[in-house]
C-alpha positions as CSV (number, residue, x, y, z in Angstrom):
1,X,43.6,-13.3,6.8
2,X,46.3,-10.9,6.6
3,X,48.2,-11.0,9.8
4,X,50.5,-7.9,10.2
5,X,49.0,-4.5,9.9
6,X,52.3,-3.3,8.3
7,X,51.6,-5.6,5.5
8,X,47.6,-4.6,5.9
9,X,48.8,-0.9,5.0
10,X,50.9,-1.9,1.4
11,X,47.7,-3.5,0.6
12,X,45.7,-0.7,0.5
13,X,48.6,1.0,-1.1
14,X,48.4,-0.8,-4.2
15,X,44.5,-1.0,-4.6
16,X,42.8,1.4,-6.3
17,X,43.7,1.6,-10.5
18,X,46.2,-0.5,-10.0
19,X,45.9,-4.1,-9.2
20,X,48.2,-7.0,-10.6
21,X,46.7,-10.4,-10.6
22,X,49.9,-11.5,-8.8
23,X,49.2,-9.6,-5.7
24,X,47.4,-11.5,-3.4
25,X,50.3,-14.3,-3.8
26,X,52.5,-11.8,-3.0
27,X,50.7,-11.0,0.1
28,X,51.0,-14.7,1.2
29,X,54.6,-14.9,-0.2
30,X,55.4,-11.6,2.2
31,X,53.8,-13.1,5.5
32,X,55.1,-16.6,5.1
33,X,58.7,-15.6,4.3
34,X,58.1,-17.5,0.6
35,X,62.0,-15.7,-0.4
36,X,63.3,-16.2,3.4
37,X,64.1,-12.8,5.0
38,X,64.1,-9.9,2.7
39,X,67.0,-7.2,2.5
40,X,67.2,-5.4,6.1
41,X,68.0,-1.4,6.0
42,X,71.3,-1.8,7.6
43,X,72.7,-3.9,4.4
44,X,75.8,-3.1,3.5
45,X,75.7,-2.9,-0.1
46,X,72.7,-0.4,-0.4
47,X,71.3,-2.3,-3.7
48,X,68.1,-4.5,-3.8
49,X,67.9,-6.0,-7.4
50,X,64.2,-7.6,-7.9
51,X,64.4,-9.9,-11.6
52,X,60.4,-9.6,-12.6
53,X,58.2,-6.9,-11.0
54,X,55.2,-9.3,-9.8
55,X,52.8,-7.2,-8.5
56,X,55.4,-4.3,-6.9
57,X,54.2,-5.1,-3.6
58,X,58.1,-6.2,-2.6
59,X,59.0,-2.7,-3.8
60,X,56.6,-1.3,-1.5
61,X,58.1,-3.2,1.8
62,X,61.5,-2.5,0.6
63,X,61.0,1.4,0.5
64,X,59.7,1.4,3.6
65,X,62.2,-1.3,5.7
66,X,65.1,-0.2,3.8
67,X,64.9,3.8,3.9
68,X,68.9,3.8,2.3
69,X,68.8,0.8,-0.5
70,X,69.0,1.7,-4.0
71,X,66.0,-1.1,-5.6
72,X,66.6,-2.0,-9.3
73,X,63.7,-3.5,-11.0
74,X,64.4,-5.8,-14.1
75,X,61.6,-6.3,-15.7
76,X,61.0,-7.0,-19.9
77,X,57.5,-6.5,-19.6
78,X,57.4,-3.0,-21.0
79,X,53.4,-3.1,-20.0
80,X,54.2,-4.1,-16.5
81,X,56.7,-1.7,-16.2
82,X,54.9,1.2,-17.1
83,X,52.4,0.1,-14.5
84,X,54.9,-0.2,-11.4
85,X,56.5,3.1,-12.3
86,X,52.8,5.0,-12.7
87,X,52.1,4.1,-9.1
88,X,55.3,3.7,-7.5
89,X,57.4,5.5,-9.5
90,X,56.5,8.8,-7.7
91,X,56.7,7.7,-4.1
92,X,60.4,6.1,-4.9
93,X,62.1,9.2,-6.2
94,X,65.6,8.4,-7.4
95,X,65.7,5.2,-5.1
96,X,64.0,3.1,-8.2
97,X,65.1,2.5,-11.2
98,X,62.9,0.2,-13.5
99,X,65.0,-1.1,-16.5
100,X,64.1,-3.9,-19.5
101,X,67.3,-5.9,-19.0
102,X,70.6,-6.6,-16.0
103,X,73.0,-4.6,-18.3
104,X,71.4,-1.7,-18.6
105,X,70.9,-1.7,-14.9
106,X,74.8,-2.3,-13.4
107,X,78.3,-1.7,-14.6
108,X,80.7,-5.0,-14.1
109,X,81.5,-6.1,-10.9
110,X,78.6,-4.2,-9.2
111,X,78.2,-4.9,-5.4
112,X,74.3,-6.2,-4.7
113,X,73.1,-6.9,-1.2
114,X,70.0,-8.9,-2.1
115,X,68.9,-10.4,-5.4
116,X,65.2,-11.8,-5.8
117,X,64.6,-13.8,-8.9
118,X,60.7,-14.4,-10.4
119,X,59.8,-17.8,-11.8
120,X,59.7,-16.4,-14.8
121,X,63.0,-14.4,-14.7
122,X,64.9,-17.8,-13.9
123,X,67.5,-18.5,-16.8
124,X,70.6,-21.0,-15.2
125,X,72.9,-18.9,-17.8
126,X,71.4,-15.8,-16.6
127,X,71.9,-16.8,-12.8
128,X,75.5,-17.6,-13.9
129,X,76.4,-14.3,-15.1
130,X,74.7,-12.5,-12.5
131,X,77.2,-14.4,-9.9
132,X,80.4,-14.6,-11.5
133,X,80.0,-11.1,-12.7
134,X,78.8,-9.3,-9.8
135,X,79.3,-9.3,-6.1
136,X,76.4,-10.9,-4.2
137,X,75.5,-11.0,-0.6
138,X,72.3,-12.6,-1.1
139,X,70.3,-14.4,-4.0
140,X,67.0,-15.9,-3.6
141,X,64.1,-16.7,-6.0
142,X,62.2,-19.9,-7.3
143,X,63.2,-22.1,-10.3
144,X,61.9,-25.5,-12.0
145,X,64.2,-28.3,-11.8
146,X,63.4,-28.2,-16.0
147,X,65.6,-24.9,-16.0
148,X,68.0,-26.2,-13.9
149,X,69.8,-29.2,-11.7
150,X,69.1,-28.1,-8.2
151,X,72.5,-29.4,-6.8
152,X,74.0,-27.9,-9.1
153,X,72.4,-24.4,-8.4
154,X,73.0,-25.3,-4.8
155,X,76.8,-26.1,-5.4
156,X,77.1,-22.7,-7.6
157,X,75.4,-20.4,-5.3
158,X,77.8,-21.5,-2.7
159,X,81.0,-21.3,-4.7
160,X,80.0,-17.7,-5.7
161,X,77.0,-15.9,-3.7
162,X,77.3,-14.9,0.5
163,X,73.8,-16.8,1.1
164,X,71.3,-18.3,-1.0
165,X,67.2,-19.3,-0.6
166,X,65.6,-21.0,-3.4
167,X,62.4,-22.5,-3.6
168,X,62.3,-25.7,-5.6
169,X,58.7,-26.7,-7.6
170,X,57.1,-29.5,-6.5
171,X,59.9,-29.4,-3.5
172,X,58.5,-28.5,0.3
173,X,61.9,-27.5,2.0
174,X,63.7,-24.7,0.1
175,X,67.5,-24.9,-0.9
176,X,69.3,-22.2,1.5
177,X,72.9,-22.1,2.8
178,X,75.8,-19.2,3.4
179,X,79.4,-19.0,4.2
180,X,80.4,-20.7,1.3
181,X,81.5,-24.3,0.2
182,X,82.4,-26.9,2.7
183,X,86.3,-28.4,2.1
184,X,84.5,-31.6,1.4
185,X,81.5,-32.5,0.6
186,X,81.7,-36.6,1.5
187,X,84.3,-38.2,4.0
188,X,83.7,-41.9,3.9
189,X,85.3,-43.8,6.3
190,X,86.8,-47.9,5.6
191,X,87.6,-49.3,9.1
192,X,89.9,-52.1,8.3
193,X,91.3,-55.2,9.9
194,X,92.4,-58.5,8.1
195,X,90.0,-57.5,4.9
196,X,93.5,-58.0,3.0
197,X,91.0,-60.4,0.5
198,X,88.6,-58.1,-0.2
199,X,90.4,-54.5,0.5
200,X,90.8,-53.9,-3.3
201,X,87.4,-54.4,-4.4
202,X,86.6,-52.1,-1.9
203,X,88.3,-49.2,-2.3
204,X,88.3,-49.6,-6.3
205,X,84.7,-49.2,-5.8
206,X,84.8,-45.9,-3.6
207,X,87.7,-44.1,-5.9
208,X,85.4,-44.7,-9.2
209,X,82.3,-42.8,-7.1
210,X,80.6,-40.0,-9.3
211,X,80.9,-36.9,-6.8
212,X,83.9,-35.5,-7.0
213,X,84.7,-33.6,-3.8
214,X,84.9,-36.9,-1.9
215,X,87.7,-38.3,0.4
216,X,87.9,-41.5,1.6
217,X,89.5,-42.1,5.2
218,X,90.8,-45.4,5.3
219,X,91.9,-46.7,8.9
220,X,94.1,-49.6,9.8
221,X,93.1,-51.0,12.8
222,X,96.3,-52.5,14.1
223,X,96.1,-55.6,11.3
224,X,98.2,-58.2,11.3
225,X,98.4,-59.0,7.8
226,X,99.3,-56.8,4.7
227,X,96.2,-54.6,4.6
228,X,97.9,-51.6,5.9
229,X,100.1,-51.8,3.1
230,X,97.8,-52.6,0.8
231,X,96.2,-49.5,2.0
232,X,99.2,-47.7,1.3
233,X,99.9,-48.6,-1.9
234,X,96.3,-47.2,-2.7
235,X,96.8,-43.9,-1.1
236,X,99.8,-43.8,-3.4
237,X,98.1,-43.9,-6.5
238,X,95.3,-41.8,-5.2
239,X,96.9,-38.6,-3.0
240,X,94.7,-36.2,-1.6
241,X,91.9,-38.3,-2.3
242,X,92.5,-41.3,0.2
243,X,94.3,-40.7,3.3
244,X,95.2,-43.5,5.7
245,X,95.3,-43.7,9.4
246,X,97.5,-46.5,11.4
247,X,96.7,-47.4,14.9
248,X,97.2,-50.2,17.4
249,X,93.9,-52.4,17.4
250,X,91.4,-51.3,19.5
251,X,87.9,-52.5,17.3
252,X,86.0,-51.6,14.6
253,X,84.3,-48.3,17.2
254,X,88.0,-46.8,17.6
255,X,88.7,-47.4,13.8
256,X,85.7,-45.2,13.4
257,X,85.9,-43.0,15.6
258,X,89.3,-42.3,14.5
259,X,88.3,-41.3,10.9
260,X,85.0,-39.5,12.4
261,X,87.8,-37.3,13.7
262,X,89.9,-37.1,11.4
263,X,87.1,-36.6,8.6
264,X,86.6,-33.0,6.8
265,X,83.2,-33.9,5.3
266,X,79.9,-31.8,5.7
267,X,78.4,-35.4,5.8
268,X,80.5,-38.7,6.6
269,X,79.6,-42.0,5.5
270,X,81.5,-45.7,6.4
271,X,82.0,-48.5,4.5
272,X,83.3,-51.6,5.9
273,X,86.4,-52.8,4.2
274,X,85.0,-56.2,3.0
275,X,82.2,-54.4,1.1
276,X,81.8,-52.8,-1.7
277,X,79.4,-49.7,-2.9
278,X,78.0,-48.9,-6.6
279,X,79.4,-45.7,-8.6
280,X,76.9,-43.3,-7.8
281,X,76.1,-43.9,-4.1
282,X,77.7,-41.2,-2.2
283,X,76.6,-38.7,-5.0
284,X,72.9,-40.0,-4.7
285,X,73.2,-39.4,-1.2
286,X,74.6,-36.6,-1.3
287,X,71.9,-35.0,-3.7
288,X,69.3,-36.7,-1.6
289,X,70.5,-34.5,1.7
290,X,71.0,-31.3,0.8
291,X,68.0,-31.2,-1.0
292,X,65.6,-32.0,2.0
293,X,68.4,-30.3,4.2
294,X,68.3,-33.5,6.0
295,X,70.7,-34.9,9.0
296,X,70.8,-38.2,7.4
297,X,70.2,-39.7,4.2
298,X,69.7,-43.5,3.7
299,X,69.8,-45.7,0.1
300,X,68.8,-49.6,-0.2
301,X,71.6,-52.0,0.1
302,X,72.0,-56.0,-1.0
303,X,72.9,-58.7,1.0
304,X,75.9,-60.6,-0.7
305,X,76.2,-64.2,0.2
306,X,79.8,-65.3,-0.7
307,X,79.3,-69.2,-0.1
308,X,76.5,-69.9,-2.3
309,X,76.8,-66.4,-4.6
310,X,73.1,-65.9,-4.2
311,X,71.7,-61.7,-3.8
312,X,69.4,-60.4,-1.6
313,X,67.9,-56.2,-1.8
314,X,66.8,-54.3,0.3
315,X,64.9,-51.6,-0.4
316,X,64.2,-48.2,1.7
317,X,60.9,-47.6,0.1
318,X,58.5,-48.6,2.7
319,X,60.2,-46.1,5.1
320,X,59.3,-42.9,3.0
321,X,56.4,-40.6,2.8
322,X,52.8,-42.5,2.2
323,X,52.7,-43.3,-1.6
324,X,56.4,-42.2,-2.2
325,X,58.9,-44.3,-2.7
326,X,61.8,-41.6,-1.8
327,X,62.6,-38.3,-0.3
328,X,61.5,-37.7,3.1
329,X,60.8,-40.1,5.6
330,X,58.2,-40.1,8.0
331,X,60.4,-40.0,11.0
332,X,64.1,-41.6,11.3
333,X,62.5,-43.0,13.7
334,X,60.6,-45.4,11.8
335,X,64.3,-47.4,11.5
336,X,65.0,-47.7,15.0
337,X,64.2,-50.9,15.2
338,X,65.4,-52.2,12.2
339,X,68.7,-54.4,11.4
340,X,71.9,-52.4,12.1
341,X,72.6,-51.2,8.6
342,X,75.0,-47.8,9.6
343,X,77.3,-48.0,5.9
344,X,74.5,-47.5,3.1
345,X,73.9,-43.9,5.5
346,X,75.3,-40.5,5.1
347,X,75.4,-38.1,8.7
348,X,76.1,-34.7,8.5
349,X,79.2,-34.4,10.9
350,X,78.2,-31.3,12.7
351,X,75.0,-33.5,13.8
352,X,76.9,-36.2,15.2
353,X,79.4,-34.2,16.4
354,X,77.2,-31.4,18.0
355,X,74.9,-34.2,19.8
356,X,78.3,-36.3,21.0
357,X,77.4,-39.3,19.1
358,X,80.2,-41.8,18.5
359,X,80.7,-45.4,18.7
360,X,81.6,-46.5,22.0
361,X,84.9,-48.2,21.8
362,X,84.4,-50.8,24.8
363,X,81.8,-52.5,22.3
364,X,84.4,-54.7,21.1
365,X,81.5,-56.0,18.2
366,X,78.4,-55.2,17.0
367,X,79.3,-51.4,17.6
368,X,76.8,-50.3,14.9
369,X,74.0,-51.1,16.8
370,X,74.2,-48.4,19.1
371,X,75.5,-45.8,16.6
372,X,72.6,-46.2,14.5
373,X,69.9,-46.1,17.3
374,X,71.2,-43.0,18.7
375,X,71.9,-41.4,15.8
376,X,68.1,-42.2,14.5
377,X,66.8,-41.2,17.8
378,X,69.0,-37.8,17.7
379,X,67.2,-36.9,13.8
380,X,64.9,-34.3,12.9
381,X,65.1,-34.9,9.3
382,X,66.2,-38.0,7.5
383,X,65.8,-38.4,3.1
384,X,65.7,-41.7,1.9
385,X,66.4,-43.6,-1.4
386,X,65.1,-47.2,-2.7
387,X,68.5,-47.7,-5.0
388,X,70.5,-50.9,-3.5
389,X,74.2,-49.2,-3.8
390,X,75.4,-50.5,-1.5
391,X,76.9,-54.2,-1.3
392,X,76.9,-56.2,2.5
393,X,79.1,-59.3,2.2
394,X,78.6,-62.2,4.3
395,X,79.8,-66.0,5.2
396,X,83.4,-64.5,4.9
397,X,85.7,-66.3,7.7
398,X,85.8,-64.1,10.5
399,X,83.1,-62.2,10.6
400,X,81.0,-60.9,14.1
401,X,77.5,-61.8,12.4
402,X,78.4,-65.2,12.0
403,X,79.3,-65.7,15.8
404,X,77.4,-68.4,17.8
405,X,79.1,-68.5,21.2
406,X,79.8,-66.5,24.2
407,X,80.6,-63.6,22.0
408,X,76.6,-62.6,21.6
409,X,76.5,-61.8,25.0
410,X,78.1,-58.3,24.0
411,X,74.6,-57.3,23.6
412,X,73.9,-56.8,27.3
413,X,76.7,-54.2,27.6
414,X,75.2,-52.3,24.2
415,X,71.8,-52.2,25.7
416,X,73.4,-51.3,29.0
417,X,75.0,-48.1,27.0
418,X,72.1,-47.1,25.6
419,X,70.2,-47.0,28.6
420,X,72.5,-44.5,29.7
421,X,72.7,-42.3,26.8
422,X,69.5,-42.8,25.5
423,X,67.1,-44.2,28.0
424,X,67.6,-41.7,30.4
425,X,65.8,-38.7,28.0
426,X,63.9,-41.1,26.2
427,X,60.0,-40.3,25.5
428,X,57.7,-43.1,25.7
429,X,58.3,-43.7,21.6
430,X,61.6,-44.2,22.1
431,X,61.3,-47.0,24.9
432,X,58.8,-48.7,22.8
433,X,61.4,-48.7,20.0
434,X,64.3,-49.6,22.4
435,X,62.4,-52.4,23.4
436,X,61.4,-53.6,20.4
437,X,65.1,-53.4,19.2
438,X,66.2,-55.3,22.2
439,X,63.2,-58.0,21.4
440,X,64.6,-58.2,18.0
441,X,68.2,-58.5,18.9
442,X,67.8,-61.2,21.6
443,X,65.5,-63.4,19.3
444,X,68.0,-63.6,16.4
445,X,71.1,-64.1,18.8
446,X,68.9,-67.1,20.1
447,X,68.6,-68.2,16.8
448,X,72.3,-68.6,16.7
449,X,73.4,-69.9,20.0
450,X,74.4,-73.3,21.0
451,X,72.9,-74.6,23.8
452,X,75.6,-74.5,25.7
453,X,74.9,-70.4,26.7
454,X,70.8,-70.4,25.9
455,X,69.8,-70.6,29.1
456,X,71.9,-67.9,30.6
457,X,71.2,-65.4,27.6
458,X,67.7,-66.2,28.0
459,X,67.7,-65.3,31.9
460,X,69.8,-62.6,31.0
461,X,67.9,-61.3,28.4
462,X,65.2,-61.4,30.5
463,X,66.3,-58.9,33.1
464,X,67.6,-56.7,30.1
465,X,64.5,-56.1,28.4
466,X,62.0,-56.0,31.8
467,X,64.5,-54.3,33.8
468,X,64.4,-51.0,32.3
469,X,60.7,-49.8,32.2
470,X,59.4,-45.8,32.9
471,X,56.8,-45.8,30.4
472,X,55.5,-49.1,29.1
473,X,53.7,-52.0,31.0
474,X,54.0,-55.7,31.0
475,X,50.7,-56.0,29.5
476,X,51.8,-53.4,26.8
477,X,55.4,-55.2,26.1
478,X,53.2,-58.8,26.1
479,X,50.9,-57.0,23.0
480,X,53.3,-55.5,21.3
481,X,55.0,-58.8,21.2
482,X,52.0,-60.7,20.2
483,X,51.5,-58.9,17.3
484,X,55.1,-60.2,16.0
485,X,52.9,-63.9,16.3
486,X,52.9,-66.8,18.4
487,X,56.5,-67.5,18.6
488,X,57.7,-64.2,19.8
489,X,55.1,-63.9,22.6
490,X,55.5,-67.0,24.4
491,X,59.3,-66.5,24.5
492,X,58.8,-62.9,26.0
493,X,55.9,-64.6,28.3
494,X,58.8,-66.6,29.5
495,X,60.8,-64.4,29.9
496,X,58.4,-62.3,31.9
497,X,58.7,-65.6,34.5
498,X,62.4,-65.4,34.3
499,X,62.8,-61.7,35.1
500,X,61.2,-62.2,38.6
501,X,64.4,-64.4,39.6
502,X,67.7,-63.0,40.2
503,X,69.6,-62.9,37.1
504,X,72.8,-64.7,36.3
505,X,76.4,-63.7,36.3
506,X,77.4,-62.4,32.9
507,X,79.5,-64.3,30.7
508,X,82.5,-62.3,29.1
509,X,81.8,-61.8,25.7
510,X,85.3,-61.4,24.6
């Protein structure tokens, strides 16, 4: 049912002899904003250029919503155009011009407010031309990703129109932007401390990535062996493409947070610098968010164990739309849950900058945990991929994940700090998936612990995850536990029984 009486009046308009099969798409193309916005009168440039006719309705709501634009029609359909000019033609006057091809219709380096390009007018050489040899404030239209690499289109349109609104085949959300390219399209950041083994590999890996506009933010953390240097030495042979920050230790959150900062990139990814990422990650990333104009985009990563050399993937897939295997996911919040996986991610930066998310810096280990949770809980829109590009090492000497001591009771402060930044506007979904995440955390660090701190993490643990309830109830936290099987619902019946006694004094973690 047609919706606006304005658009209710052009559709009487055009009926009568003449009636293109292409006008009642139109009419729904016109009330859902299929192009985005069309030209408004107070354009500036006073010229509407409209590659294919379709059914002439546009030219109709163009004469009438922009009484001062000048509307060329290109259109090599001689039969069409003699149709359009028979029954608009007179109602136009001299604002219309109908012509078989784009150089008959402007001189060189003509100024044109808003461009709409048909399907069927798409050529990626003629799109080309159009942009590089005329001034543009606006382009919009539909193409097949047969005629051309969206990315590409996207990446061209921003280098050379004002805005841009393309619909994609096949592709829900369309491909818009304005204002131009941004001065980098990736920042990754490498927090490092004594990785002075693995450092090379590392960054080898991230200067041989496919995207080009890419700049990779390496931060010494204060390290006591040569990897600042060795850092260095890499930002020598590489200027302008790595850049290298030196600071007193403070922990992996201040290393980065420090290239967060410091980082120029529409979207910002971090690599730890004991890992390694395949050649066309950030690219496949990258393509992955701008295409679903997504806050986050997420690839598969492997599991790298250095004792026994032995592999492990994991894959995104099951995350994505039902029957899909990439794209968009359901909800990034679907991942909340899941292991703390921050460095096979890409975030736009004006998301986490523009909803305050950092690492908090007092988390002397295990920051990632709260990054990622907020940051997922934070997300509208999230694109995944199932490629495993990037590479975790583990059973290195030194590392947090292999800690079995006093040092796991860091988790009480991180669940502490999200409780204040995320519990206190948290839905009832997002306590459900806080508590799941603390049920998950507290059973793997008591798969790890020596006997010696058990009891106390277990008593402590107990207050943690029953202290902190608005929405669910015991019996609800008891089910949901159940369903994870036998073992992880007697231990959270137990700790139900330990959460009516006072807890115990925390043990310093450091």
């Amino acid at each position: 049912m047609l919706r606006h009486p304005e658009t209710l009046n052009l559709a009487r308009n055009l009926a009568g002899p003449y009636t293109s099969p292409l006008l009642g798409d139109d009419f729904w193309r016109l009330e859902n904003n299929f192009f985005g916005l069309m030209l408004g009168p107070d354009d500036p440039r006073g010229t509407a250029l409209l590659l294919g006719a379709r059914s002439g309705l546009e030219i109709l709501r163009l004469l009438e919503r922009a009484p001062h634009t000048r509307i060329v029609v290109v259109e090599p359909n001689a039969l069409r155009r003699g149709e359009v000019a028979a029954f608009i033609g007179a109602r136009a006057g001299d604002r219309l011009c109908l012509t078989a091809s784009l150089a008959e219709a402007f001189p060189a380096r003509a100024k044109i407010g808003y461009v709409r390009v048909d399907i069927g007018a798409f050529s990626w050489d003629m799109v080309q031309d159009l942009l590089t040899q005329h001034d543009v404030a606006h382009i919009a239209g539909e193409f097949d990703s047969a005629d051309a690499d969206p990315l590409e289109l996207v990446r061209f349109c921003r280098r050379h129109a004002g805005s841009f609104f393309w619909r994609l085949v096949g592709h829900a959300p369309p491909l818009s932007g304005r204002g131009g390219p941004p001065e980098v399209e990736v920042s990754v950041v490498v927090p490092c401390y004594k990785v002075l083994a693995w450092v090379d590999h590392c960054m080898d890996t991230l200067t041989r990535q496919s995207i080009e506009s890419l700049e990779i933010i390496a931060v010494d953390d204060g390290s006591p062996d040569a990897t600042g240097e060795k850092l260095d030495e890499w930002a020598a042979h590489f200027p302008g493409r790595i850049r290298v920050i030196h600071k007193p230790n403070g922990g992996c959150a201040s290393a980065r947070n420090a290239g967060l900062m410091a980082a120029r990139g529409e979207y910002v990814g971090f690599v730890d610098g004991d890992d390694w990422v395949e050649t066309p990650m950030f690219e496949a990333l990258y393509r992955s968010a701008t295409l679903y104009a997504a806050e986050i985009s997420q690839c598969g990563y492997t599991e790298i164990y250095e004792a026994t050399g032995t592999k492990a993937d994991f894959s995104t897939a099951w995350g994505a739309r039902p029957r899909e295997i990439q794209g968009l996911a359901n909800s990034p919040r679907d991942f909340l849950s899941v292991k703390p996986t921050i460095w096979r991610r890409l975030y736009r930066r004006e998301f986490l900058l523009g909803n305050g998310i950092k690492f908090p810096e007092h988390i002397r280990r295990f920051d990632d945990l709260p990054f990622q949770f907020e940051a997922l809980a934070r997300a509208k829109r999230m694109s995944i991929l199932p490629d495993c590009y990037y590479n975790y090492r583990l059973e290195r000497p030194g590392q947090d994940v292999a800690a079995s001591d006093a040092k796991l009771f860091v988790h009480f402060p991180i669940f502490d700090w999200l409780e204040q930044h995320v519990g206190i506007w948290a839905d009832a979904e997002l306590e459900r998936a806080l508590f799941a995440t603390k049920l998950n955390t507290h059973l793997w660090a008591l798969t790890r612990m020596g006997k010696a701190f058990a009891g106390r993490y277990k008593a402590l643990a107990a207050h943690d995850m029953f202290g902190h309830r608005r929405y669910m109830s015991v019996p609800q936290m008891l089910a949901l536990a159940a369903r994870r099987g036998p073992r992880t619902a007697l231990f959270l019946a137990r700790a139900w029984l330990l959460a009516k006694s006072a807890p115990p004094a925390m043990v310093a973690s450091d």
